[in-house]
N, C-alpha and C positions, 0 to 999 in steps of 0.2 A: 415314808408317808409324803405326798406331796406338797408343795408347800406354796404355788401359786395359783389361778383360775385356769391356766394353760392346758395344767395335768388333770383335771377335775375329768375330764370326758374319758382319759386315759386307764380311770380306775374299775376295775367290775365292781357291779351290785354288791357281790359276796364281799368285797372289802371292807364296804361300811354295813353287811346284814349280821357280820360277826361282829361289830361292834353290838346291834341290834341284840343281838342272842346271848354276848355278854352281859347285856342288862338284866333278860331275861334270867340266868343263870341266879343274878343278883335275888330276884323277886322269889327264884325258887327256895335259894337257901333263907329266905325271909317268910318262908312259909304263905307266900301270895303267889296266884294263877301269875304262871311265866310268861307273862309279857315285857317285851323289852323294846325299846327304842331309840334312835337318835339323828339327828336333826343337823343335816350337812351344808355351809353355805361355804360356797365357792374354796370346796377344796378342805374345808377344817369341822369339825364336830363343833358345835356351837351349842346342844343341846343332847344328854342323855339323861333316859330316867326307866324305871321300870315300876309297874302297877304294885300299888300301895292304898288299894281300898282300904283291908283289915287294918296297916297300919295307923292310916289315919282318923280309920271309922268314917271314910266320903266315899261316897257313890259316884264322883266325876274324878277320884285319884287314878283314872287309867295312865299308864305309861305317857299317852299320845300326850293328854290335855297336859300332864307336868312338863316334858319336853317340851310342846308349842309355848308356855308359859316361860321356861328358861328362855327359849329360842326369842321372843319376846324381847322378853329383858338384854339378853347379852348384844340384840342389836338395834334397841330403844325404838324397836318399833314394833305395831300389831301387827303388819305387812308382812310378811313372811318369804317374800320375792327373791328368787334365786337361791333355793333353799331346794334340798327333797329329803321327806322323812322316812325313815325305815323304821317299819316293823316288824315284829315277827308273827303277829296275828293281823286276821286284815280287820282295821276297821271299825266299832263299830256306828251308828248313828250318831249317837254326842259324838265321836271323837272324827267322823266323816264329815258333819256339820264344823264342827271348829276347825280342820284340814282348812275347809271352803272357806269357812270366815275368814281366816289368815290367809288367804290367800296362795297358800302349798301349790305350786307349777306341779309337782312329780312327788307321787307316794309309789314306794314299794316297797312290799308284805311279802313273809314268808309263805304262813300257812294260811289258807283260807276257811273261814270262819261260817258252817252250814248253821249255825243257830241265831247267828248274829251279824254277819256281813254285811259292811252299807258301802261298799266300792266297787262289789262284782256279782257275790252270792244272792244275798237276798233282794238289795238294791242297791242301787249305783248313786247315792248321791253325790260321789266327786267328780259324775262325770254328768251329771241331769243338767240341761243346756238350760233350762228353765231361772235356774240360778243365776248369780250376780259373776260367779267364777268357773271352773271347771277345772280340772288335774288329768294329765297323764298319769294313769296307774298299770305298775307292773309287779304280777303277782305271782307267788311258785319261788321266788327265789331263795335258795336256804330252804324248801318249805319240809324236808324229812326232819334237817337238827331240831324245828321248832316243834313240829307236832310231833316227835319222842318227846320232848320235853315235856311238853302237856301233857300228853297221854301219859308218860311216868308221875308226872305230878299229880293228877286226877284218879291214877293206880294207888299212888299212896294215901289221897286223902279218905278212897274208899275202906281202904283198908283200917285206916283209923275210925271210920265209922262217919266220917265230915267229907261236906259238899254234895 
């Protein structure tokens, strides 16, 4: 893994989208929709988490909003600058909104999200110029490992008769 800002450019997407799907993995054996995430500044993981509605019983515990929150904290500021998030689902609204509030340069998602997308699908708000911010977003990456995942997880909760 690298270890200064030099190598940061040198690494693909897919390096830090399996840590992404990692998380993900996390949330599936936790019995929560497989979302996973994490939050890369210059070169080091500074933020992972994955979706924890059920657990917490919150409606805002998506993966995104817990990582920007660590990400946050671990560099004492809300500024997010020089940072790009990976996820494995794109998106959605709240967590495209808090992307923008923090200020996120670069999100990239694995699977894009036809019910809920706020980066590309439905709407773009990390890229609506209209804003205070705007983000380069690159989507597809990883995007088969993520949506098996969902799609197996969404197989088994029908099957139990939930979701």
């Amino acid at each position: 893994m690298p270890g200064n800002v030099d190598d940061v450019d040198q690494i693909p997407h897919e390096f830090w989208m399996k840590k992404a799907v990692d998380q993900a993995i996390e949330a599936f054996d936790h019995q929560e929709v497989p979302v996973g995430c994490v939050i890369v500044h210059r070169g080091r993981i500074i933020a992972a988490a994955w979706n924890q509605r059920e657990m917490l019983q919150d409606p805002t515990a998506h993966a995104e909003m817990i990582a920007i929150t660590q990400a946050a904290e671990t560099l004492g500021s809300w500024r997010l600058l020089d940072c790009v998030l990976y996820v494995t689902l794109e998106p959605c609204p709240m967590c495209a909104g808090a992307i923008v509030q923090a200020r996120i340069p670069t999100v990239v998602y694995a699977a894009s999200d036809p019910k809920g997308g706020a980066c590309d699908t439905l709407y773009q708000i990390t890229s609506d110029e209209r804003l205070n911010h705007t983000c380069t977003v690159i989507g597809g990456v990883m995007q088969e490992d993520s949506r098996s995942l969902l799609q197996e997880f969404f197989r088994q909760q029908r099957a139990l008769g939930k979701k």
